[in-house]
C-alpha positions in Angstrom: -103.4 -88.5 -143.9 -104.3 -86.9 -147.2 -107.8 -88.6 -147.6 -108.8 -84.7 -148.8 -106.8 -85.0 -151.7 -109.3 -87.4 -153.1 -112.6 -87.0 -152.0 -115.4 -84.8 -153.2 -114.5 -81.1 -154.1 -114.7 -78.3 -152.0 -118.1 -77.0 -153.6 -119.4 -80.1 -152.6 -118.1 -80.3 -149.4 -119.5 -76.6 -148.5 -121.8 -75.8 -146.1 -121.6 -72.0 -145.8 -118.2 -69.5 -146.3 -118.7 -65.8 -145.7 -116.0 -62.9 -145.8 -116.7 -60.1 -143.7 -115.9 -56.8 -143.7 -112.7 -56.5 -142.4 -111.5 -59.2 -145.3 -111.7 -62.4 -142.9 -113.4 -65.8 -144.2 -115.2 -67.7 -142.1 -115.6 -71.1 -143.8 -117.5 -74.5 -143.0 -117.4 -77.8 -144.9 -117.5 -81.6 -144.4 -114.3 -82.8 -143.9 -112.3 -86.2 -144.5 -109.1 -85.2 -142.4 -110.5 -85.3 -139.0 -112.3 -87.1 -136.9 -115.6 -84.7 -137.2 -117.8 -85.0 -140.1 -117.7 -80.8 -140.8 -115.2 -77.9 -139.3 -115.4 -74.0 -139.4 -111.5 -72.5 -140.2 -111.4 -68.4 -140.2 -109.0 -67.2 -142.3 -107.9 -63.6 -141.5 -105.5 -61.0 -141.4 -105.5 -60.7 -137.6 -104.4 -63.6 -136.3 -102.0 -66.6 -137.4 -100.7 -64.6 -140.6 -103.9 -65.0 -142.6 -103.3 -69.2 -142.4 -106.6 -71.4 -141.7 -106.9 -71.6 -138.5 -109.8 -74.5 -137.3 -112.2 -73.0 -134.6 -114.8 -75.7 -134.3 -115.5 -79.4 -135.4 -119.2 -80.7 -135.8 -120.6 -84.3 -136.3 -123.8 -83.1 -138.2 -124.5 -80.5 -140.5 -127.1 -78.7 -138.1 -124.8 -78.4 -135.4 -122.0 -76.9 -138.2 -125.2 -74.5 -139.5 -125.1 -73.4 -136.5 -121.6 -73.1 -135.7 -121.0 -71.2 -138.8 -123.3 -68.7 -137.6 -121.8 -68.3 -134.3 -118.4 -67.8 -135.8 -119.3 -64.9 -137.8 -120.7 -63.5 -134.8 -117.9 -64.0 -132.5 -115.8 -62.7 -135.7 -117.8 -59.6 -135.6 -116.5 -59.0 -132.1 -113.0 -59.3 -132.8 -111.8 -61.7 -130.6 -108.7 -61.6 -128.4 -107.2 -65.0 -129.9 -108.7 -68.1 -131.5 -107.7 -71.7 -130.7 -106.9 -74.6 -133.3 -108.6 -77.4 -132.6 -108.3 -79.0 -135.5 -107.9 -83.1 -134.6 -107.0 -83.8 -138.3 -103.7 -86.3 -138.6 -101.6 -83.6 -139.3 -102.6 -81.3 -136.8 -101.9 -84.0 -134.2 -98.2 -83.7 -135.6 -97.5 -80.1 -133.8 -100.3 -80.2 -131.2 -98.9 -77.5 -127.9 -99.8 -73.9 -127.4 -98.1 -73.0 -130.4 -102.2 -73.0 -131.5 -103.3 -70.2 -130.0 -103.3 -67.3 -131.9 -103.9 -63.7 -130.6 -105.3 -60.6 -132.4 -102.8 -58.2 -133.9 -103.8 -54.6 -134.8 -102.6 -53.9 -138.4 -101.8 -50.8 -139.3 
């Protein structure tokens, strides 16, 4: 369940991380926790309480190239909600709609 703990380290695991304007991170890295091989997390202020929320798993690094990109366009767009889809051991644990998270306007 903790494999991550003691495997490579995150700069060796990172495929691309990019903070955007409005101060979210869109991050994507190979992963040990999960059954994919890499995952894209956004980390940001509007949704989930600015806690990692995994958007989309990948078995290769093209297709999480790719995916990266995609998620800091969708980002751009401000998205109603985002989805955790995370299928890491732990996530498993609290898996319901409690993983859905939906934009909140800060003022």
């Amino acid at each position: 369940m903790f494999d991550f703990l003691f495997g490579p380290s995150y700069e060796e695991r990172k495929v691309k991380n990019t903070v955007m304007k409005d101060k979210s991170i869109i991050d994507t890295s190979a992963v040990v926790d999960t059954m994919g091989n890499y995952e894209t997390g956004v980390c940001s202020p509007f949704y989930n309480d600015n806690n990692w929320i995994i958007v989309e798993e990948y078995d290769t690094l093209d297709e999480a190239k790719k995916g990266h990109k995609k998620w800091c366009d969708a980002m751009a767009k401000k998205p109603k909600q985002l989805v955790d889809v995370s299928r890491s051991t732990a996530a498993q644990l609290c898996k319901d709609d409690t993983l859905i998270f939906k934009r909140k306007d800060l003022k």
